[in-house]
N, C-alpha and C positions, 0 to 999 in steps of 0.2 A: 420215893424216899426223900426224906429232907436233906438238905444239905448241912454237914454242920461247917461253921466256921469261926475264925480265930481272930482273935480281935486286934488291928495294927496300933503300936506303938506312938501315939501319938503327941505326947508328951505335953507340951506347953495348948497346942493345938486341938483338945481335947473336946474344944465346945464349937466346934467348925461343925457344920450338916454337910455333908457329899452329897454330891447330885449325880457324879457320873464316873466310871472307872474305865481303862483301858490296860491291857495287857504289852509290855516292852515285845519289839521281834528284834530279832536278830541275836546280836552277842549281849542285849539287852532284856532276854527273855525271862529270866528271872523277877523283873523289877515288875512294880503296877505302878500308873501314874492313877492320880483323883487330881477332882477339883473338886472345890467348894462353891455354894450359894454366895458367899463372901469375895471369892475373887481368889482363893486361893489354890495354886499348882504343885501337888505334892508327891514326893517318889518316893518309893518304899522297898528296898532291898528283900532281898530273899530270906530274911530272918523276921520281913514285917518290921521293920525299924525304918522313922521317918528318917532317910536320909539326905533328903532334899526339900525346900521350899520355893515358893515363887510369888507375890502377890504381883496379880494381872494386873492392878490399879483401875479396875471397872466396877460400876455401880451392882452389876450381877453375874454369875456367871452359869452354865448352861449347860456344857456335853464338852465331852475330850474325845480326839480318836489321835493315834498313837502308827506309827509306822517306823520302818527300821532305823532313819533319819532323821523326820519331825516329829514334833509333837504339836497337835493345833487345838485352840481354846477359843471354842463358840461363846462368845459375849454379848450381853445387854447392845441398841442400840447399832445393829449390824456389825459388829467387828469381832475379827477372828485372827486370833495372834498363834503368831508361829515360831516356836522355838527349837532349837537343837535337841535330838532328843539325848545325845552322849553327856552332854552336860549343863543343858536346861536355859544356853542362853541364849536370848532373844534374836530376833530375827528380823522380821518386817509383820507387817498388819495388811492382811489382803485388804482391796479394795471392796467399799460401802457398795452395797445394791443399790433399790432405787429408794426414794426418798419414799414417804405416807404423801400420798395426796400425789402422785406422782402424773402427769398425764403424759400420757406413750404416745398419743397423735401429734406431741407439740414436739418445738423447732429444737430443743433441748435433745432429744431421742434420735438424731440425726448421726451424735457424736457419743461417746462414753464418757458421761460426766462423773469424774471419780468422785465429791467432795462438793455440800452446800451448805453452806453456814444457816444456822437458824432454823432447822429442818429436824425430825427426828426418823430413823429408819427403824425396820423391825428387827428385833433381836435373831439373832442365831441359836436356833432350836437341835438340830441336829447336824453331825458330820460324818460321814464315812470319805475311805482315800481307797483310792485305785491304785496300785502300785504300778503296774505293766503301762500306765498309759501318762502315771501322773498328775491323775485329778483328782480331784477334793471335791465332792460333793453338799452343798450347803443347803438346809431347810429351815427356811424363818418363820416368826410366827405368826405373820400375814398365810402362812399356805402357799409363798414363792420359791421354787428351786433354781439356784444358780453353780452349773460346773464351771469349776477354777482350773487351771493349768498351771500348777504350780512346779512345773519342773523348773523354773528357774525363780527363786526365791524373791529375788531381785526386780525381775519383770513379768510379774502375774496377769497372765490374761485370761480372757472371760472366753468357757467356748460354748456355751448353753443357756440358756432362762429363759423362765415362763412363768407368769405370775396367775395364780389361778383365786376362785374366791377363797373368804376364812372365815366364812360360818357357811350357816344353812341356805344351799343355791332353793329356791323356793317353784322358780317357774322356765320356761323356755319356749322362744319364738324364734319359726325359721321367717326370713325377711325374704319376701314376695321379691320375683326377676321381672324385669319390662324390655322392652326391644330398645334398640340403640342405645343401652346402656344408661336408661334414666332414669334410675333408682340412687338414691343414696350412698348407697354399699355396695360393695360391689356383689358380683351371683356368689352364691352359696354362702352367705353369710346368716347368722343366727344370733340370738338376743337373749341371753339369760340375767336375771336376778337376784338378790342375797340377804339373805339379816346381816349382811357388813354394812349395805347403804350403798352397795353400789348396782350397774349395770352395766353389763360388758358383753363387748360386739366382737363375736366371732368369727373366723375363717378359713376355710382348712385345705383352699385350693390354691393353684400358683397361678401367676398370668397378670400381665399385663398392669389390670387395675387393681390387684393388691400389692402391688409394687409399692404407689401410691401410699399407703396405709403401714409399710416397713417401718419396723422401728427397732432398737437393739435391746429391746427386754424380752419380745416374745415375738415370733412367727406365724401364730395362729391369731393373737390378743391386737385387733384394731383397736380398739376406745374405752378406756374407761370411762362413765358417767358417775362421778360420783355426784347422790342426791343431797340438796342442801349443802354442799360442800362440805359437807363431812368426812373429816379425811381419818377419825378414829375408827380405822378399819376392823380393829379384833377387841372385845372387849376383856378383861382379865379374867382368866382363867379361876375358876373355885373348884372346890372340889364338889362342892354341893348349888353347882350352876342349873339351871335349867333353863334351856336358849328355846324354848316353846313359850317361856313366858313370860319372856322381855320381849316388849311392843314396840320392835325396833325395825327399821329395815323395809325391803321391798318385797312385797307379797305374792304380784301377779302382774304382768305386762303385758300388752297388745300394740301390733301394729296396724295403720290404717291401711285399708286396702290400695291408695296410691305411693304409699310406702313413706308418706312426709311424715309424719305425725307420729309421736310414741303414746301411747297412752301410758300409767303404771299407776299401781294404789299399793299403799304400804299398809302396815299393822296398823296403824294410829286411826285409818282412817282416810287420808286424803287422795285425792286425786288430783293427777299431772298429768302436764302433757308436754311434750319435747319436741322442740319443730329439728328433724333431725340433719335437715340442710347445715344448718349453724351449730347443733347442740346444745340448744339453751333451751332453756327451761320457758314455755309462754303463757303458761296457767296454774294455777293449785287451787284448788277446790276441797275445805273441806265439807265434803259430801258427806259419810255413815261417823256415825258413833262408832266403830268395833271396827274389825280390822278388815279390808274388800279383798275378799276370797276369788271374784271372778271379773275378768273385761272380756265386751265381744263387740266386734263393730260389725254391719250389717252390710253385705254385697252388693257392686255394684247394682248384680242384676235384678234387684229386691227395689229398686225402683227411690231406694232413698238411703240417707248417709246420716247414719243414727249411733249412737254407742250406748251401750247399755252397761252398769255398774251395778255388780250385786255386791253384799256383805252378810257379816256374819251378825248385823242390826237387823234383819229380816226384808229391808228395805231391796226394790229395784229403783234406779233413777236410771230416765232416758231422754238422753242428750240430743239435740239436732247438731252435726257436727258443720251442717253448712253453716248453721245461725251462730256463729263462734259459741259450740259448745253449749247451745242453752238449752234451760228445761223444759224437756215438754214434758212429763208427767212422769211421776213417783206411785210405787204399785208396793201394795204392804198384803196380799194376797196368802205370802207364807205365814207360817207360827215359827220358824226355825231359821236356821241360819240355812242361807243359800251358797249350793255347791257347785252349782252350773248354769249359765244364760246363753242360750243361742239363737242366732235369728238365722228363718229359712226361709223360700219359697223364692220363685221366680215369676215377675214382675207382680206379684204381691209380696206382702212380708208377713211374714208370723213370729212372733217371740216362744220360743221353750225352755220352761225353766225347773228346775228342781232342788231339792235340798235337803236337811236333814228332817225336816218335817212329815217323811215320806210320802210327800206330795210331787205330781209333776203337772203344770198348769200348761196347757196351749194356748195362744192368744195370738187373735189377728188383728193386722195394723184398721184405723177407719181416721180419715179427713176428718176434724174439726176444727173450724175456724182459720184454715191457713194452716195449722197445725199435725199433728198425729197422735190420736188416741188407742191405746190397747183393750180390746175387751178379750174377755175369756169366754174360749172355746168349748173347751175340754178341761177335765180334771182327773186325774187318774191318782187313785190312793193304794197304796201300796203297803206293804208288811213290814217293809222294810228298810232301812238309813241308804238313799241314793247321795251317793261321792262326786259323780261327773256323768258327763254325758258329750258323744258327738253325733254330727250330723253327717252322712254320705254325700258324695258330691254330686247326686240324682235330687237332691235334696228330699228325697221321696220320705228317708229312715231315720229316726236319731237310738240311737243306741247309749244307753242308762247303766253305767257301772253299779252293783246294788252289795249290800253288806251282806245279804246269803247266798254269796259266791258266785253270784249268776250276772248273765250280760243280758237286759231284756231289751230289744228291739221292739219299737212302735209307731207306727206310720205317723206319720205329723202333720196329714189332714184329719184321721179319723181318731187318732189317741187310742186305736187299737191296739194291740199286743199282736206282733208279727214273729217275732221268734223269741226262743229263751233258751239259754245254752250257757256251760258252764265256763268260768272265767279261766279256770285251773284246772289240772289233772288230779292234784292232792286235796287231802281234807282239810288242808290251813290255809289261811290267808284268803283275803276276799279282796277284791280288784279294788282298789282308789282311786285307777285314773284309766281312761280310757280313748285311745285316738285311733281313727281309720286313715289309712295313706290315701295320698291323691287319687288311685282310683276306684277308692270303694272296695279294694278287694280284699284284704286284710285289716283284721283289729289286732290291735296290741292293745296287750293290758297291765299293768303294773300293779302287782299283790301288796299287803300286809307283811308278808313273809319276805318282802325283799326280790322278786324271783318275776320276772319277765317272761308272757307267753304271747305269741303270735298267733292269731285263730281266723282261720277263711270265716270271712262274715259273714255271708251268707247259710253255711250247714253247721258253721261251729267245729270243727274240724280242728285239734290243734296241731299248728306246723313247726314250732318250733318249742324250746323252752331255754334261758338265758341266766345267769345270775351274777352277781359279782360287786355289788353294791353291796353295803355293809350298814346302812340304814333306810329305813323308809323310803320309796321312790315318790319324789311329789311335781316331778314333770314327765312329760314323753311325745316326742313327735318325730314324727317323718320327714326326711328332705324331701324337697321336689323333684330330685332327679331318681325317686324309688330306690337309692342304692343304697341309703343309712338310714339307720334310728339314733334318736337321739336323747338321752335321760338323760336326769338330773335326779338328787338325789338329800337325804339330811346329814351325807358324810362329807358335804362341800366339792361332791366331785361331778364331773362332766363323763359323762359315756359316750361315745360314739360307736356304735353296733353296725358293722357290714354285714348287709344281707345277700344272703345268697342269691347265684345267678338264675337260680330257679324261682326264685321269688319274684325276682326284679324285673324277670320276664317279660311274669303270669301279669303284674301289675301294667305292664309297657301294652300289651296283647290284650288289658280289658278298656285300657285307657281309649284303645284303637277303637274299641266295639261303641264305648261309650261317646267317640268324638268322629263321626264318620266324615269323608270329604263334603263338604259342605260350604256353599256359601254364606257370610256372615252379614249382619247388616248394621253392623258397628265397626268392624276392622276384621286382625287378624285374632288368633289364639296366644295367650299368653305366653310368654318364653321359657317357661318351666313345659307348656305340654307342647311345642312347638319342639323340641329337644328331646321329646320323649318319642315322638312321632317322624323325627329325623328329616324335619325342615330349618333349623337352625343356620347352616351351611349357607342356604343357599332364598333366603325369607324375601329378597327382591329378585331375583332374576326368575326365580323358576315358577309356575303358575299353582295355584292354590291346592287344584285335583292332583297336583303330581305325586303328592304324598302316597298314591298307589306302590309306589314305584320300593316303596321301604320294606326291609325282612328284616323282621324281628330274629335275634339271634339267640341260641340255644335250645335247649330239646321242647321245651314248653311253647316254645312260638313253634314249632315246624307246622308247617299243614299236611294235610290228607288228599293228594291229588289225584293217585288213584286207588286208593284203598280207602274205606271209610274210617277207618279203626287204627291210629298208630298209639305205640305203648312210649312210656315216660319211665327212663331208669330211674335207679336212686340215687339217694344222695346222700352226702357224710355228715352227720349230725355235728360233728365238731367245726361246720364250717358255722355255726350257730353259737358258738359258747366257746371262752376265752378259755374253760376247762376242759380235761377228757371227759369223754361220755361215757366211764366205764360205770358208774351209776346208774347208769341207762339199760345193760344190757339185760336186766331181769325183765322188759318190760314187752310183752307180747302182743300185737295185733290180735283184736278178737277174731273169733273162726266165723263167724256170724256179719262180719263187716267187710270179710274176702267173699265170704257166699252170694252176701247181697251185690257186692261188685259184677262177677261172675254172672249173676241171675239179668242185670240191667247189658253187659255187654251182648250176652244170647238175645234179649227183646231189642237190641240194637239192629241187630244184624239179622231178625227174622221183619223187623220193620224197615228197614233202611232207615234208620233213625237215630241219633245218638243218643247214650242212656241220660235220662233225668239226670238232674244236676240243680234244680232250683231252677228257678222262675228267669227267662232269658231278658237281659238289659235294655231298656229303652230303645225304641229306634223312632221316638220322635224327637229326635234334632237336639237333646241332650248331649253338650259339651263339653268337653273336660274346663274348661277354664271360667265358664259361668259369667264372662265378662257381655254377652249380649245379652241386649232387653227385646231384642226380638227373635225369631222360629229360624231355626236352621231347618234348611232343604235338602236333604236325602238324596244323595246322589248315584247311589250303589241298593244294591240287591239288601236288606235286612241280614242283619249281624245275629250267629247265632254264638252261644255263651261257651266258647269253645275253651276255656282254658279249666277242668274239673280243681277242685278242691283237694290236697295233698293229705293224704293218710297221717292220723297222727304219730308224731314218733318215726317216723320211716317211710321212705318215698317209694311205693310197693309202683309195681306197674300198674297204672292206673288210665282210663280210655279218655282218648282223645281226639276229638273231631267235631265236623264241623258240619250244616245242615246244606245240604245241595241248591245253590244258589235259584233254583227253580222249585224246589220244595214249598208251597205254601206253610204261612203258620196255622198250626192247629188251633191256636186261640190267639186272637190277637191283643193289643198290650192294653187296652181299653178296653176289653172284657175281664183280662187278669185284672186288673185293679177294681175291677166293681164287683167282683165276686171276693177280692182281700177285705173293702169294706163291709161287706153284710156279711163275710162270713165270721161265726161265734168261735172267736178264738179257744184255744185249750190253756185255762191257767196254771200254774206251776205250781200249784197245791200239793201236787202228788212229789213233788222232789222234797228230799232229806230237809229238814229246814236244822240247821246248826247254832250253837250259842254263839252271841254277841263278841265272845272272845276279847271282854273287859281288860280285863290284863296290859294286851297289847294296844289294841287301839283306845283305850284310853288316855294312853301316852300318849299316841301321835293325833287322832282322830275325834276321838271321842268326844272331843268337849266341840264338836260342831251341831250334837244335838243337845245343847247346855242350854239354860234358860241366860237370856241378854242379861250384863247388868240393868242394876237400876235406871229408870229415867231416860232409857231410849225408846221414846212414843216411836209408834206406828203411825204417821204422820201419812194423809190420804194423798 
């Protein structure tokens, strides 16, 4: 039902525009305050009659919120004035936040600088007041929040802020850990991007060395970078804006795998690079005509230090990152814009790429001339627009987010098709970004629809479902300590997703399988899997085999000592989702996925065997950290795949065990792989194939299978 309403008495004031209203409390409940765009503060009795005025003497004005005593006016420029609310008169002007262009690492952030001449700050967008505690709550229109303490009018203090981006965060990087502390940043720091122009270094734990990095705007926020010194963070607001199609901003960032170097490409085109000791800027290249959609730099243990730059010009360029960045050859193989470049393989290197072309090219590295050349391997053609793709850290898998809902897995020697399995449980939305955790055991995948699913990468199994982002997801990654996920998103917001202990486990427990005691013949394991494997503590005194000595904690690590068979309770879906899962409860385990459980734990236990589960993990000297260029040595009995894949929707009892240390393998792991490549895989022809779903992703996506402008040759 509409509301009707009655028009106030406005008298002389007639041609004012309001922007914002608040309701009197107390022996004041009767009255309404407005303000105007103009600057004007105005009260209005219970008859609707202007009975008061006020001009704020500011360029603009913004939002009013109203309490039994004040009354405070969000204004143009950071300031927020504060009046009486019994009789309208002035008071003081809380103190300015931070300046535009502000840097939070420098010596200035030490101390609370109220007031810079020559500076402009961002307006005051929003305000609400807390009465019980006496704060003010302030939102400008950079997208920074700062809580005031305004119980003493006179002496306003700051008890909160955080400055977050203010437009479209685009990408996100967790920043690699090394031993004795010689990385840049400190552990657990992350790197995301923005159409504001900037880059900003995140932090979310305490200790020590982000002490270092404290500053009095924000707790989490190490470094702003802003690019080009751009300090015009938000551009103005229209009503008929479309921030997809201002060629503005930072598109996608990479860290080098020794952790100096940033790499980043924006909309325009060009390419950077950030020596991140100093924070200066030590390259720009512009590289592609259109905007570079993808950076990947190439592993240590790939035998060489390479970065590869795709865009949305159809171009690859690949840089030698020893030769300061130079080119070794340019690859125009697509017809479309490219959505993803990876490089794998261990002490050789292969390039995999794809795009909207629905092509996916394999190509292995060849010596020419002192240099490195790409030829192509493989070519796989597909039906349909590929979004992204990752690689497993077996580097054996890369896995292909595709526009008909499905996640297709293909070995990346043979460019066969190894699995294909659906991205989502619903009939909407189809996956656009796709990342597997440190160890291979899970994918996540980020929909159309907004809506976050985790799925055991191996059987496709989903384990969880997430949502809460209110636009497009167009980053996602894993920390290295298995315990968070991390999105990014086109509503300028940062996620961080705690996973469950059941998760974090399974991943610690495949990590194990995948990184057995082992001697290395480069050093040790990096500080992410060294932490995960519970040598951290103690990385010089105690001998390398001691790692025996570790127990994985929780029901998914326990072992089977004397029983073959132990069961896995469940678990509460809400430890998954910021919401209740009462939308959930319609949803039933098939009777046919209990059966088949039931039917593999009987041939378990008529064989002394534990039931199938997929094809069990490397056990040739494959490590979690990929930093040697030479063969680990097996020091223990073969690791069988003892952690099963999680029911979707609900953690049902499910078996778990593990293969008797004296049990030969039925096939060994070089027989399974030469029966994956010769055998004729089964195409996905038979699933539902779905419409393009124009609508939506032509918004956000669609124009990645758009023809270039004019006059960007394909240049050999």
């Amino acid at each position: 039902v509409p509301l009707v309403g009655r028009s106030g008495l406005l008298g002389e004031l007639h041609d004012n525009i309001f922007c914002d209203v608040a309701c009197g409390q107390g022996k004041l409940l009767g009255n309404t305050f407005c303000i105007s765009y103009s600057g004007l503060l105005c009260q209005f009795n219970e008859k609707r009659v202007l009975e008061k005025w006020i001009d704020l003497k500011v360029a603009l004005a913004n939002c009013i919120c109203a309490s039994e005593g004040f009354i405070f006016c969000g204004c143009a420029n950071g300031t927020v004035r504060v009046f009486h609310a019994h009789n309208l008169h002035y008071l003081a002007d809380l103190p300015k936040p931070h300046h535009q262009g502000v840097d939070v690492a420098g010596q200035e952030t030490r101390g609370l600088v109220l007031f810079h001449e020559h500076v402009t700050y961002p307006d005051t967008i929003a305000l609400a007041f807390d009465p019980s505690h006496h704060w003010l709550s302030c939102v400008y229109k950079d997208h920074s929040v700062y809580v005031w303490d305004v119980k003493n009018t006179g002496q306003v203090g700051k008890v909160w802020s955080d400055l977050f981006h203010s437009s479209f965060v685009w990408n996100v990087e967790v920043y690699p850990e090394f031993e004795d502390n010689s990385g840049c940043l400190p552990p657990g720091s992350f790197l995301t991007c923005s159409s504001d122009n900037t880059i900003r270094f995140w932090n979310l734990e305490n200790g020590a060395q982000t002490d270092v990095w404290k500053n009095i705007y924000s707790h989490n926020l190490l470094k702003v970078l802003y690019v080009e010194n751009n300090t015009q963070l938000l551009p103005e607001r229209g009503e008929n804006t479309n921030y997809l199609d201002v060629k503005s901003g930072v598109r996608v960032l990479q860290v080098s795998p020794n952790g100096r170097h940033l790499a980043s490409g924006d909309r325009a085109g060009n390419l950077r690079i950030h020596e991140l000791r100093c924070m200066e800027e030590v390259m720009k290249v512009e590289a592609h005509d259109s905007e570079v959609l993808c950076l990947q730099y190439s592993k240590p243990e790939t035998g060489a230090s390479l970065l590869a730059s795709a865009s949305r010009d159809r171009l690859i360029h690949v840089l030698n990152v020893e030769k300061n960045y130079k080119l070794e050859q340019t690859l125009d193989d697509h017809s479309s814009a490219i959505t993803a470049v990876k490089f794998a393989g261990n002490g050789d290197i292969q390039m995999i790429s794809c795009g909207a072309d629905k092509s996916i090219y394999f190509r292995s590295a060849q010596k020419v001339g002192g240099g490195i050349s790409f030829v192509r391997t493989h070519h796989v053609a597909e039906k349909t627009t590929l979004y992204d793709m990752d690689i497993d850290i077996t580097q054996k898998y890369v896995a292909v987010a595709c526009q008909d809902r499905n996640v297709r897995v293909y070995n990346t020697v043979s460019g066969k098709q190894k699995w294909c399995y659906k991205s989502s449980q619903g009939e909407e939305g189809c996956p656009l970004k796709v990342q597997l955790d440190p160890s291979g055991t899970f994918l996540a995948t980020s929909c159309s629809d907004k809506s976050i699913f985790i799925i055991e990468f191996r059987s496709g199994e989903c384990v969880a479902k997430v949502f809460g982002h209110s636009e497009v997801i167009t980053g996602i990654k894993f920390t290295f300590d298995c315990k968070h996920l991390i999105t990014v998103s086109g509503d300028s917001c940062i996620f961080i997703w705690h996973l469950s202990p059941e998760i974090t486990t399974c991943m610690k427990q495949h990590l194990i399988e995948l990184a057995p005691p082992c001697i290395l013949t480069n050093g040790k394991l990096p500080m992410w899997a060294k932490r995960l494997l519970g040598e951290a503590d103690n990385l010089d005194g105690a001998p390398f085999g001691s790692r025996v000595s570790y127990q994985p904690q929780g029901r998914w690590a326990e072992r089977a000592d004397k029983e073959p068979i132990k069961t896995m309770l469940g678990a509460d879906l809400n430890d998954f989702s910021p919401l209740k899962s009462d939308s959930l409860q319609d949803v039933e385990l098939e009777p046919q996925n209990l059966d088949r459980l039931l039917l593999e734990v009987r041939k378990a236990f008529a064989l002394d065997l534990p039931p199938e589960r997929g094809p069990p993990p490397s056990g040739s000297g494959l490590h979690a950290s990929g930093r040697s260029r030479g063969r680990c040595q097996q020091a223990g009995p073969p690791f069988s795949y003892s952690s099963p894949p999680p029911q979707p929707w609900s953690f049902l009892p499910t078996a778990l065990c593990n293969l008797p240390a004296d049990e030969p393998s039925l096939i060994s792991e070089a027989e399974a792989e030469a029966t994956d490549l010769d055998e004729n895989f089964q195409q996905s022809d038979s699933l539902p194939q779905t419409p393009e779903q124009e609508k939506l992703l032509r918004h956000h996506f669609a124009s990645l299978a758009g023809t270039p402008p004019e006059g960007n040759a394909r240049a050999g």
